[in-house]
Every structure is written in structure tokens, then in C-alpha cells.
C-alpha positions as a printed Julia matrix, in Angstrom:
336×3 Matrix{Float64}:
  -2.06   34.59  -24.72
  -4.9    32.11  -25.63
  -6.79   31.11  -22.46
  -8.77   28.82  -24.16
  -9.57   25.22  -22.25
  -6.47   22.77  -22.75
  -7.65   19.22  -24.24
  -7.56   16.38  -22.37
  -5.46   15.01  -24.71
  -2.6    17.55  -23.59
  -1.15   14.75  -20.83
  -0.83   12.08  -23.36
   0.73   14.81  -25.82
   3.22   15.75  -23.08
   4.4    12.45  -21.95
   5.06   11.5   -25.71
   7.29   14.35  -25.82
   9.22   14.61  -22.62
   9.77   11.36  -20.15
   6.89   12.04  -17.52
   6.92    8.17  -17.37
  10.4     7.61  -16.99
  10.87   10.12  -14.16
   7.9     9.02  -12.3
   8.71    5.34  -12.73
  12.21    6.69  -11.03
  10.02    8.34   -8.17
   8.54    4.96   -7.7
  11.54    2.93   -7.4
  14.14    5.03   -6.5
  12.84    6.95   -4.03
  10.6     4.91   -2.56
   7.67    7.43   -3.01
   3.9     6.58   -2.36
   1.06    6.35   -5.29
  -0.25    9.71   -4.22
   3.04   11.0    -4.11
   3.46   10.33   -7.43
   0.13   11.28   -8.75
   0.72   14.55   -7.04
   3.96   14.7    -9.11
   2.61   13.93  -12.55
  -0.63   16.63  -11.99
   1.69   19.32  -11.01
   4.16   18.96  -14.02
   1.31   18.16  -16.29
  -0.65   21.68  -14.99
   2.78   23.36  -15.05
   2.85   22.28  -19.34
  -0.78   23.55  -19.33
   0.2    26.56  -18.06
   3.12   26.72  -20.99
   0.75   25.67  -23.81
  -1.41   28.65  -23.26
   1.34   30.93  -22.59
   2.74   30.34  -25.77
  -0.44   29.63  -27.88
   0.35   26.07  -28.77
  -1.81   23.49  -29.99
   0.41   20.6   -28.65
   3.74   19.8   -26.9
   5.09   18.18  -29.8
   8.68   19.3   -30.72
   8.44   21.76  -27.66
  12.01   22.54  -25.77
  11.71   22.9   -22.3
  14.9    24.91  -21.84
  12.65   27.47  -24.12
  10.89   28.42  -20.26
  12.57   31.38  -19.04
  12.19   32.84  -15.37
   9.77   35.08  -16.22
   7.44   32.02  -17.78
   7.76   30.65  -13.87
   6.88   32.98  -12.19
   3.26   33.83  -14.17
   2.42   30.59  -13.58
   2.63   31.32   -9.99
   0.86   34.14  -10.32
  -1.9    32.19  -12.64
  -1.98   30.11   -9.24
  -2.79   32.91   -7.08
  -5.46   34.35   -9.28
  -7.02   30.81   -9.05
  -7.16   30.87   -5.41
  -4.38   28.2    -5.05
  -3.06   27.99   -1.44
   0.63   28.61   -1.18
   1.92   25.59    0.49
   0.27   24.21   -2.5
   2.08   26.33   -4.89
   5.34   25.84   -2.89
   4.57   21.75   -3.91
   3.97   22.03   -7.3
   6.98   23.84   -7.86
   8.98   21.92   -6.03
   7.44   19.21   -8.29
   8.38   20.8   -11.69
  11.79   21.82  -10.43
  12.76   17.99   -9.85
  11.75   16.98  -13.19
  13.71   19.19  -14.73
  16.86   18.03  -12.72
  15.57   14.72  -13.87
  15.85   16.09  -17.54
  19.02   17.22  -17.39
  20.5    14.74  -15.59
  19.57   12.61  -18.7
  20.73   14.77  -20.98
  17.36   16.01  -22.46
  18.36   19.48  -21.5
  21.5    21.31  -21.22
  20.58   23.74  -18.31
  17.63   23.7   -15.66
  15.4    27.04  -15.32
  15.1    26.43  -11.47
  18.89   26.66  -11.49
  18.36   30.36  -11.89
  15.47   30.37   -9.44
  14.99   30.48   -5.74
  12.37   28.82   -3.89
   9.42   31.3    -2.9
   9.51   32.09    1.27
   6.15   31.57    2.31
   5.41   31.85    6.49
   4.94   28.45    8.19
   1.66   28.12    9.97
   1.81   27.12   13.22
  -1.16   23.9    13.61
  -4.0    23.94   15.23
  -4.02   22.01   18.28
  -6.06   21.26   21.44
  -5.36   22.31   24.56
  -4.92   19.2    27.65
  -7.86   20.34   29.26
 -10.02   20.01   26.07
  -8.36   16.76   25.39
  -9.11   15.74   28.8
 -12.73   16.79   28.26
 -13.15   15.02   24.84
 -11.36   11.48   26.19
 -13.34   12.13   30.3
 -16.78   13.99   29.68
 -17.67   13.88   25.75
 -17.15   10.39   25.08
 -18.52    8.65   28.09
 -21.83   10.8    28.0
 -22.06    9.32   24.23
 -21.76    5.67   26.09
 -24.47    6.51   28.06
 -26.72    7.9    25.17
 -26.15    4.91   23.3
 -27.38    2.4    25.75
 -30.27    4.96   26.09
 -30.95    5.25   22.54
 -33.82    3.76   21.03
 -32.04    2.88   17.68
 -30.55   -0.22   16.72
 -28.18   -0.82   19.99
 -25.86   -3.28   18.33
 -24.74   -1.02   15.64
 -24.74    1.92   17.91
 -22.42    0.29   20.22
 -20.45   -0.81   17.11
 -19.75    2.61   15.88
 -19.21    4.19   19.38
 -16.19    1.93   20.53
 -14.9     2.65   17.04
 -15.38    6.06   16.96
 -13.88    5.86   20.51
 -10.53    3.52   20.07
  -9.95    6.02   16.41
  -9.75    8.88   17.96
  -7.75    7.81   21.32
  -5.11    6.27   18.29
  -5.14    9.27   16.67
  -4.54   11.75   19.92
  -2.28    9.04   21.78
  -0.29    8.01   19.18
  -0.01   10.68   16.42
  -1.2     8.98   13.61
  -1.8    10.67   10.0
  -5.25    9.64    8.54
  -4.03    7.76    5.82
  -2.12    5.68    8.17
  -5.14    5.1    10.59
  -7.53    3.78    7.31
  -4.7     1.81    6.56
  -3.9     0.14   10.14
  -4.34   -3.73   10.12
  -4.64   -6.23   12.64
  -0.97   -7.51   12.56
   0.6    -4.11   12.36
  -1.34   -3.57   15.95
   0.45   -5.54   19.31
  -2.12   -4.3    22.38
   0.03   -6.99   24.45
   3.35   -5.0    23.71
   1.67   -1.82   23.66
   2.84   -0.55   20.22
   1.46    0.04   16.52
   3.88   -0.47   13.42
   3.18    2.0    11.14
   4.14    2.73    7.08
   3.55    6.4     6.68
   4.99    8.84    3.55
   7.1     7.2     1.52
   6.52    3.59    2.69
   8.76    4.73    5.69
   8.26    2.84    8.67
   8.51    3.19   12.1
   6.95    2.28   15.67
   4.9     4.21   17.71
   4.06    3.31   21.64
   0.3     2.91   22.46
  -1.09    4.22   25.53
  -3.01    2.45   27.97
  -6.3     3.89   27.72
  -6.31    3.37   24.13
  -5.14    0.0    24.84
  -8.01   -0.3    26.53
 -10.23    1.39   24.15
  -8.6    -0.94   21.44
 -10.06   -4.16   23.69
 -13.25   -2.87   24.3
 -13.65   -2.38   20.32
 -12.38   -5.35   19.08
 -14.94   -7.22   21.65
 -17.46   -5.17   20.34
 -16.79   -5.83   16.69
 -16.7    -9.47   17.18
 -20.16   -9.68   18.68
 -20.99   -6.8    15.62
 -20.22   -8.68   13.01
 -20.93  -12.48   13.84
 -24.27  -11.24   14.42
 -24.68   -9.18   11.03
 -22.07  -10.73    8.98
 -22.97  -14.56   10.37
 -19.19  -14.63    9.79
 -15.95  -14.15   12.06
 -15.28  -10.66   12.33
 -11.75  -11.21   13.71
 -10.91  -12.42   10.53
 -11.49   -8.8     8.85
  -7.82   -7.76    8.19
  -8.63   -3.93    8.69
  -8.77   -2.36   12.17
 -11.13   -0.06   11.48
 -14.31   -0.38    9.73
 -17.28    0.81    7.82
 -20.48   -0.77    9.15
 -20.69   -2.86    6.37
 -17.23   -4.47    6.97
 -15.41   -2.51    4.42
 -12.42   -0.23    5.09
 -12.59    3.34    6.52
 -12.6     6.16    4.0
 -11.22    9.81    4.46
 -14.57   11.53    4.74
 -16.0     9.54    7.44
 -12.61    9.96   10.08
 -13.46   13.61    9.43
 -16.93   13.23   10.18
 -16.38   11.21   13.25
 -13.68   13.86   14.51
 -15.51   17.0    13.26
 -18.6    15.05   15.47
 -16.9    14.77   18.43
 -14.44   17.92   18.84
 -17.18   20.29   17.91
 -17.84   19.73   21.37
 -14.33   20.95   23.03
 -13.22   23.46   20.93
 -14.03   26.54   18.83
 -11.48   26.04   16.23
 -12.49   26.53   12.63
 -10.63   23.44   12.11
 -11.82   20.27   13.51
 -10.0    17.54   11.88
  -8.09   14.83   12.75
  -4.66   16.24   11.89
  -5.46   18.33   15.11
  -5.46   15.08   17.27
  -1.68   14.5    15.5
  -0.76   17.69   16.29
  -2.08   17.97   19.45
   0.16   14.69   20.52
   3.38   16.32   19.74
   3.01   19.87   21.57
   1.57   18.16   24.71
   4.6    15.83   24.41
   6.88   18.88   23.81
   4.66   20.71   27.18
   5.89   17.64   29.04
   9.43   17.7    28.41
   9.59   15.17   25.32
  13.05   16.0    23.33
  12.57   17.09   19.78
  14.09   14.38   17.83
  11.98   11.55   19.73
   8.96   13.41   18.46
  10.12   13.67   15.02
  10.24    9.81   14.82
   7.22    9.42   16.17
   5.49   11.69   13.96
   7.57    9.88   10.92
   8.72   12.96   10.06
  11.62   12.86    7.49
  12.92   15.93    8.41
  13.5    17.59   12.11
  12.99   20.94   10.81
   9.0    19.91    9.84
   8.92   18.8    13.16
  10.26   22.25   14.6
   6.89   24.03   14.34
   5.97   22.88   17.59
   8.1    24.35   19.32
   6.86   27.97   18.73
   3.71   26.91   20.47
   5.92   25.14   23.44
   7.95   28.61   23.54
   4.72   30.69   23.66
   3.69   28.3    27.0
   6.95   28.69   27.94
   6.96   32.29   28.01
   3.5    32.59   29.64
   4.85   30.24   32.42
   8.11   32.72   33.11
   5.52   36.28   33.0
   3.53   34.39   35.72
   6.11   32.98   37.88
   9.4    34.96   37.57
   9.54   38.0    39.87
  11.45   40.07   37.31
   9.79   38.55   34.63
């Protein structure tokens, strides 16, 4: 087999031989699936092709029958994956990916049978999320971020933007926390999707699916203290009306929030409250739904606040409710 470097011709090549654009066009439409989504989609069928143009030393795609791929062909590019390193949710993805094209292909009529009829998805053992416990929370939201209001108004920086960044920093991460939101859809909050006076955020998470999520009080609060703050901020700076911005949250400069910096900000803040490898904000989103599964919250409420699709994704949290649960019966019950 020639290992050689594919060209980066090879996705043109494939989607002039096989419908790549149809099917994703369908993704778009159809199912209502987000850009990434898609993207996703298209580099995990075009690495899957790749994979079959080195394993059977071929210059291009032209002419090449996709009901040629046997089970066998499958499952070395799995293990091509795991030689690379690839995680195995992410290998669970990609085939998941390839395996709906090729329904798409035969539905069309572009193939007579699928491969993946013949093959079963690979098993691999859901991890349970990291999460913080309600006394760290309680220490992040009641000891952390106070003492950082009182550094600021000590520091000897520029107090304006220090101020500006702080309530930010603040209001992001009591959104994230009290009401479970996913990064993407925190970047991608704006002002009218936010009603402080109704207490609730409308959000559009995967797959442009929408729903409403309550917003606590002291992020209500929060929320108030940062849009005061970023009015002052950026009439100041900007000589402009900062209430006009139509993001919530934002960069210094007025521009909208990117990925790196909500994990800087969160990484900043929880390295203070726990010792978890992992200190990103999915752990504020996962730490809202087992504290409202500790409290007595019923599983299908969660889901829909979480925008999950599915209950089952949602279902991981219960093994870490059941493992309080347990802990609570050893201590209290006398036979226990």
C-alpha cells in the first residue's frame, strides 16, 4: 500500500466523482444541520476516500466504485485512526459520517448495496464529564470572583478596562454555570435573544434547534452590572453607544468573543477551585445538569435545557447522581 502524501487536489477529484455536494447540500436543508456540522461531514468522508486512495494505490477517484470497499477496507481505516492517535469518540463520528453518505448513495441509486449495512457500530465506553462539585461552585461564584473585584479596584492598571473585563468575565461564566450554555452558543448570544426582565435566554444550539433556558438571579444580576459597565466602557473608548453593539459578549475592542479566550477566562478562574485536568467551560455546562439532577430536577427537563436531541446523551448524568446517591444511603442507612 502506497503511503505516500494524498494531493490536495484529491477533494475536488472526489466530489467530481461521487455527490459530496449533493449530500451535503441535503444536510443543509433537510436536516437542518449547522456549517460546522457539515464541514465536519465533508472532512470525514473526504479523509475516509484518502484513506481508500492509498489503500488501493490510486492516483485519483476517477471511475472509482464505492461498493468496491469491503468490511475489511473499514475497519483499517479505523485502525489507521488509532495509529494516528485519533480519539475514539472521534472515530465513532467520522464513521458515523461515512456511513450516512453511503445511505445517501444508495438511496439515489449510485450504489446497489451499503458496506455499513454489513457493519456494526464500534462500542466505545461513555465518559462520564467532568464537573464541579457545589462547594467549589460556591467558592468560584462567593470567594474567587469577589476577591478579583477587589484586586481590580486595587490594581494600578488601566481601571476602566479592568472593570470592563471583570463584569464580563463575571456575567460569562455565571451564564455558563446557571444556565448550561455550550460555548458556541455563549459567543453567539445577542442582545435580543437575552430578556433579564423575564429572566430567560433564547438560545439556537446544534442544528439551529432552539429552545429557552431560565436565568438565575444572580446572573441576572451579574448580567446588569455588566451591561452598566460596558456602556460606560465603550462610550468612553469607542466615543460611540455601546448598547448598540448587537453581541453580548465582547472582545475589548468591541468585536465578538472567540473560542480561545472563553477558555482562557474559565481555565483563569477555575484553576482556582479545582484540580481537574480539565478546566473548560463545558465543565460549567456540565456542572449545571448534575447539581440540577443532586436537587431533584427530572431527567427530561434537563435534557431540554441542555438542548439535547436525545435523552439518552443526557443520561450520563445520572451515573454521577447514582454515585451521590449511593454515598448518601452507606452514610445514612443503618443496614446500608
Amino acid at each position: 500500500m502506497n503511503n505516500s502524501s494524498i494531493s490536495p487536489s484529491l477533494a475536488i477529484l472526489l466530489e467530481a466523482s461521487l455527490p459530496v455536494d449533493d449530500f451535503l447540500g441535503k444536510l443543509r436543508s433537510g436536516n437542518n444541520l449547522s456549517s460546522n456540522t457539515v464541514t465536519a461531514y465533508r472532512t470525514d468522508i473526504v479523509q475516509f476516500f484518502s484513506f481508500l486512495a492509498r489503500h488501493f494505490d490510486l492516483i485519483d477517484l476517477s471511475g472509482f466504485d464505492p461498493e468496491r470497499v469491503t468490511p475489511v477496507d473499514v475497519r483499517l481505516f479505523m485502525v489507521s485512526l488509532i495509529e494516528r492517535g485519533v480519539q475514539q469518540r472521534s472515530i465513532a463520528r467520522k464513521l458515523a459520517a461515512v456511513k450516512c453518505f453511503y445511505r445517501y448513495l444508495q438511496e439515489t441509486g449510485h450504489i446497489k448495496s451499503s458496506v455499513f449495512n454489513y457493519i456494526s457500530a464500534p462500542k466505545f465506553p461513555r465518559r462520564v464529564p467532568g464537573f464541579l462539585t457545589e462547594q467549589q461552585t460556591d467558592k468560584l461564584f462567593n470567594e474567587v470572583l469577589p476577591k478579583s473585584v477587589i484586586d481590580c479596584r486595587n490594581t494600578k492598571k488601566d481601571v476602566l478596562e479592568a472593570s470592563y473585563v471583570l463584569e464580563r468575565d463575571r456575567s460569562m461564566l455565571e451564564l455558563l454555570y446557571g444556565s448550561g450554555l455550550r460555548i458556541s452558543e455563549l459567543i453567539g448570544l445577542t442582545t435580543e435573544c437575552l430578556d433579564l426582565g423575564g429572566g430567560y435566554v433564547k438560545l439556537t444550539g446544534k442544528g439551529s434547534k432552539q429552545r429557552i433556558v431560565p436565568v438565575g438571579t444572580a446572573c441576572i444580576a451579574a448580567l446588569k452590572k455588566y451591561f452598566e459597565v460596558r456602556r460606560n466602557f465603550f462610550r468612553i473608548r469607542a466615543k460611540g453607544d455601546g448598547a448598540t453593539l448587537r453581541y453580548v459578549f465582547l472582545t475589548i475592542k468591541g468585536e465578538k468573543l472567540y473560542p480561545m479566550l472563553v477558555q482562557r477566562v474559565t481555565k483563569k478562574y477555575l484553576v482556582s477551585v479545582s484540580e481537574q485536568k480539565q478546566k473548560n467551560p463545558h465543565i460549567l455546562r456540565h456542572s449545571f445538569a448534575t447539581h440540577l439532577l443532586n436537587s431533584g430536577a427530572d431527567l427530561t427537563s434537563v435534557s431540554e435545557m441542555l438542548g439535547h436531541s436525545n435523552l439518552s446523551t443526557t443520561e450520563i448524568y445520572t451515573h454521577v447522581t447514582f454515585e451521590r446517591l449511593k454515598e448518601v444511603y452507606r452514610k445514612a442507612h443503618p443496614n446500608a
